[in-house]
C-alpha atoms as an extended CHARMM CRD file, in Angstrom:
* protein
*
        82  EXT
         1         1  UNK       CA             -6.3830000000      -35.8780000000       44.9790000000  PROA      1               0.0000000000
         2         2  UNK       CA             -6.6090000000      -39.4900000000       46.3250000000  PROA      2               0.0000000000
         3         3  UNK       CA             -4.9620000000      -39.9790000000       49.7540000000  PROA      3               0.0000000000
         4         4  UNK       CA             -2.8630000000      -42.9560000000       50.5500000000  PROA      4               0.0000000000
         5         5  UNK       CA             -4.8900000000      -45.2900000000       52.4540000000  PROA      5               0.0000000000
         6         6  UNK       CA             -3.7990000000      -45.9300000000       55.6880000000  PROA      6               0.0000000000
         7         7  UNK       CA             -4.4430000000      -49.7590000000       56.3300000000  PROA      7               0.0000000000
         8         8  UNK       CA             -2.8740000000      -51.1510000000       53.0300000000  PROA      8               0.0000000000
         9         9  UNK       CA             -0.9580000000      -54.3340000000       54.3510000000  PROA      9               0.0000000000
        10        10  UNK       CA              2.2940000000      -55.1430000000       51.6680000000  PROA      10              0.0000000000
        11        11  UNK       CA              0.3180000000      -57.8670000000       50.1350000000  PROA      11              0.0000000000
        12        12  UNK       CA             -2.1810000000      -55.7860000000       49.7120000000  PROA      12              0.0000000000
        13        13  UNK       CA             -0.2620000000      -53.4410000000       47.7210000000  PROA      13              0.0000000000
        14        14  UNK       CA              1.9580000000      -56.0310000000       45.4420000000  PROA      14              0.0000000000
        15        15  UNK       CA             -1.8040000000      -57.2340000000       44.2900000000  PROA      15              0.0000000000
        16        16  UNK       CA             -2.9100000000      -53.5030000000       44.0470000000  PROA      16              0.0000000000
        17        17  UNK       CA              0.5230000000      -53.2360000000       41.6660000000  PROA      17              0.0000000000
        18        18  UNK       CA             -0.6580000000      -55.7370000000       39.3140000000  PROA      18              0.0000000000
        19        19  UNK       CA             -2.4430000000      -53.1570000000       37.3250000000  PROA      19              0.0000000000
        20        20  UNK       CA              1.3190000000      -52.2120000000       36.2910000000  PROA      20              0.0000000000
        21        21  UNK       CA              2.2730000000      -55.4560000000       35.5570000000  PROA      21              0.0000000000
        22        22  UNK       CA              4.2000000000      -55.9430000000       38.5380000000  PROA      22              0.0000000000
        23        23  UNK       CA              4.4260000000      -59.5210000000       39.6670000000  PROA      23              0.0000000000
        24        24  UNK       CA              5.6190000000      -61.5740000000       42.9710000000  PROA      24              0.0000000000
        25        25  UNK       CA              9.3150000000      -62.5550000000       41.6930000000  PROA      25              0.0000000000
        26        26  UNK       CA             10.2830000000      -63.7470000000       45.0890000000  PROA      26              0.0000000000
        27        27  UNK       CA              9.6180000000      -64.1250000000       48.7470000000  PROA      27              0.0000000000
        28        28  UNK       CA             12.1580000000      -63.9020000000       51.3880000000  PROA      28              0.0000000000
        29        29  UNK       CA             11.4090000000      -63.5490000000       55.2140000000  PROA      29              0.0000000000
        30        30  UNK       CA              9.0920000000      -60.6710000000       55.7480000000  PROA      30              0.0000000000
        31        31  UNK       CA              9.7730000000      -59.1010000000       52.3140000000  PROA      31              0.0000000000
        32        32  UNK       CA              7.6520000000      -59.1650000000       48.9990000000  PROA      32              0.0000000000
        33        33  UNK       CA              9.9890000000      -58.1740000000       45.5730000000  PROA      33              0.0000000000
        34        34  UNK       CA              8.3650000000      -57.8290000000       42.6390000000  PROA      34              0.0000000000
        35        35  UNK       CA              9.4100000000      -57.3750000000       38.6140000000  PROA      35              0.0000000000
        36        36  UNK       CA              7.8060000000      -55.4530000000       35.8050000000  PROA      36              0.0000000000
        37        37  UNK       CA              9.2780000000      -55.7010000000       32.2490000000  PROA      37              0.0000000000
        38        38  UNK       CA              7.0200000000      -52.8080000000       31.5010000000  PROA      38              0.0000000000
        39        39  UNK       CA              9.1470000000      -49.5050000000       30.6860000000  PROA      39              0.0000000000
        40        40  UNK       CA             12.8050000000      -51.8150000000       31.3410000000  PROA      40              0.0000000000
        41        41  UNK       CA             13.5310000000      -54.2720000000       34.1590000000  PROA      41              0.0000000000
        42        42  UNK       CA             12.3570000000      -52.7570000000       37.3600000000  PROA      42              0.0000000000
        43        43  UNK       CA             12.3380000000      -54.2670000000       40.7460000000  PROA      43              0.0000000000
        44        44  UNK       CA             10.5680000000      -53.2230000000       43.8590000000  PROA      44              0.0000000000
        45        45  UNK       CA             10.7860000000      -54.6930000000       47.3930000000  PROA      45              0.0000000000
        46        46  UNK       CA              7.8260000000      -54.5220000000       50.1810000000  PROA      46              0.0000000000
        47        47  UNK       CA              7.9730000000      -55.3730000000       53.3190000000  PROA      47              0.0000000000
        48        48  UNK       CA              5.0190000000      -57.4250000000       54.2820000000  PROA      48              0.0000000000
        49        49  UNK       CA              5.1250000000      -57.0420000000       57.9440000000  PROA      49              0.0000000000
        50        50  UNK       CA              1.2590000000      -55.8070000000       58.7290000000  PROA      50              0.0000000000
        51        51  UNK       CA              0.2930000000      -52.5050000000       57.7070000000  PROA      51              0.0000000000
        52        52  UNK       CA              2.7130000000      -50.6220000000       55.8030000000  PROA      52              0.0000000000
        53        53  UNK       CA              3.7950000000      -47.0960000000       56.7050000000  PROA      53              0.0000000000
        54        54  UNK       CA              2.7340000000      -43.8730000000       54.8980000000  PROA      54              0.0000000000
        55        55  UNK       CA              5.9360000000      -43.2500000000       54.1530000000  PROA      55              0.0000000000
        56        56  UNK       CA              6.7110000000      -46.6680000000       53.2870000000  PROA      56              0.0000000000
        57        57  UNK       CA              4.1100000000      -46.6340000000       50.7530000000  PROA      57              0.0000000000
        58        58  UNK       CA              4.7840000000      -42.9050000000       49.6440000000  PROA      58              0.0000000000
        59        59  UNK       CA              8.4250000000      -43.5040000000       48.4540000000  PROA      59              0.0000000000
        60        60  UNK       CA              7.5740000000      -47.5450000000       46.9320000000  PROA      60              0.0000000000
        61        61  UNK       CA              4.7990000000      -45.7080000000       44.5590000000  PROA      61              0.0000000000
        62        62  UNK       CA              7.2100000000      -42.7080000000       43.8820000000  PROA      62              0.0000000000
        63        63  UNK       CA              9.7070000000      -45.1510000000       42.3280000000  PROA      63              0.0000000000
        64        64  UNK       CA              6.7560000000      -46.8630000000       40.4990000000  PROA      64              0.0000000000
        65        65  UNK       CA              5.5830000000      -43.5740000000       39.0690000000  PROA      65              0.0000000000
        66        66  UNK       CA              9.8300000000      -42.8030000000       38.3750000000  PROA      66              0.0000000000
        67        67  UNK       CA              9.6900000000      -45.9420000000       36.4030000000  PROA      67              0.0000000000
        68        68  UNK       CA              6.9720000000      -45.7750000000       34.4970000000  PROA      68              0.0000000000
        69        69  UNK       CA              7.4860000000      -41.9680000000       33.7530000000  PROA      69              0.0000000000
        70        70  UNK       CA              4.3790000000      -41.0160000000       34.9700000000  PROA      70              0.0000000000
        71        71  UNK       CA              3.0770000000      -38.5260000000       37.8990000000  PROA      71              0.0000000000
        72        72  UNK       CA              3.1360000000      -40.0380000000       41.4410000000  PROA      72              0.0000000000
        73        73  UNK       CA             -0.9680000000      -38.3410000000       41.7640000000  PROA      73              0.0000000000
        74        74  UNK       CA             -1.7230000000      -40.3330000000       38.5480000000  PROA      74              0.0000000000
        75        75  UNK       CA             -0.2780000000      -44.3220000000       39.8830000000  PROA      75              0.0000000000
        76        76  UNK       CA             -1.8580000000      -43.0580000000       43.2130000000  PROA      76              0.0000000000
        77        77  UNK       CA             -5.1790000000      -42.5860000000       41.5410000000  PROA      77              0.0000000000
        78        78  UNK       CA             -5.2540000000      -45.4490000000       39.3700000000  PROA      78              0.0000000000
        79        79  UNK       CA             -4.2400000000      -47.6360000000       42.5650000000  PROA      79              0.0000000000
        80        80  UNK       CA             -6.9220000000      -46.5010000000       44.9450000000  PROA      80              0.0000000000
        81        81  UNK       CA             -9.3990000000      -44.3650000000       43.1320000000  PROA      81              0.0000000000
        82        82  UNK       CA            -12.8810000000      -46.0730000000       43.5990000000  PROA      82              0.0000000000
C-alpha cells in the first residue's frame, strides 16, 4: 500500500485532486474549497496553511473515496503512486 506522504502542502493536494475532477471553487483566508460534479455535487475544504497533517489529509481523501464510492487505498494510490 502507498503511504500518505508527509510534506503534501494543501495546494499541493487540491492540484493532486484534479485527477477527480475536483476544481478550486473558492478561496477564503487560509482555506482552499473545491467542487466536483463527478458522482453529485461534492465539496471539500483544505486548509492551506503549510504542510497539511496526516490526519488532515487521511479524513479529506476518506470523504473523496466516500464520494466517489471507491476504496480510500485505491484514491490514495492513484494520488501518489509513482
Amino acid at each position: 500500500m502507498v503511504r500518505l506522504p508527509r510534506d503534501l502542502s494543501g495546494r499541493d493536494l487540491a492540484h493532486a485532486l484534479r485527477r477527480f475532477d475536483y476544481a478550486v471553487t473558492r478561496e477564503t483566508g487560509s482555506h482552499i474549497r473545491l467542487t466536483t460534479q463527478q458522482g453529485g455535487e461534492q465539496h471539500v475544504t483544505i486548509p492551506d496553511l503549510g504542510i497539511l497533517r496526516v490526519g488532515t489529509m487521511a479524513s479529506i481523501l476518506a470523504d473523496v473515496a466516500g464520494h466517489l464510492k471507491m476504496d480510500k487505498r485505491s484514491v490514495i494510490a492513484a494520488l501518489f503512486e509513482p
